[in-house]
N, C-alpha and C positions, 0 to 999 in steps of 0.2 A: 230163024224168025221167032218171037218172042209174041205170045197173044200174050194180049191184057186179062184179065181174071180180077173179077168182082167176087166179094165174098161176103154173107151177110152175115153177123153175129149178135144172137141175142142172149142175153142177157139173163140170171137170174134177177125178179124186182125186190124178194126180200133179202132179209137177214139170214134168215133159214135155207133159202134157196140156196145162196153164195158158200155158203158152209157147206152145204151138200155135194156143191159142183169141185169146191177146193178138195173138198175131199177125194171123191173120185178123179180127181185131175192127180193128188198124191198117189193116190191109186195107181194109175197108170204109170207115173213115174218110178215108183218101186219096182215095179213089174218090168219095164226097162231093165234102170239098173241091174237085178236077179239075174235076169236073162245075157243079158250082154258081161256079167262078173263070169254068168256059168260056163258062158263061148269062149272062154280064156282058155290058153293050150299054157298053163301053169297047174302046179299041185294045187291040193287042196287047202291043204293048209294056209298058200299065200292068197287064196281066193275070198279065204276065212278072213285073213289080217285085212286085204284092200273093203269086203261091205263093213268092217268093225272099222274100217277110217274112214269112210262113206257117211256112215251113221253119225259119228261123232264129229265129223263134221259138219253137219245136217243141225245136229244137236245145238253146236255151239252159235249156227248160226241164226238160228230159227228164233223168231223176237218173242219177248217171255209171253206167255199166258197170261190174257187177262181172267179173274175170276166171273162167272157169268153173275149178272145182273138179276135177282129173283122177282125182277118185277118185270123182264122181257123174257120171260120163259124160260 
């Protein structure tokens, strides 16, 4: 049997806030990663290669950087 589940989610309302939360939402996802690389029943070395292709794919995918704006902080 399947209940239904209501969830509320609020929001950061600024600029600053959302940057903050993306942040620690990276945050936790690294720490993921780390952890679930480190439960690997492989050497080390190949645990080394798969987060350095973790990374770099991360890298390549992640949209460039805008420079900040000196007049929004």
């Amino acid at each position: 049997m399947k209940i239904p589940m209501q969830i509320v989610m609020k929001t950061p309302q600024t600029q600053a806030g959302r940057e903050a939360l993306s942040r620690r939402v990276a945050g936790v996802h690294a720490a993921f990663i780390l952890e679930t690389i480190r439960g690997l029943c492989c050497p080390a070395a190949q645990k080394r290669e798969l987060l350095q292709a973790v990374i770099d794919t991360v890298k390549g995918a992640a949209p460039p950087q805008k420079p900040e704006d000196p007049k929004n902080g």
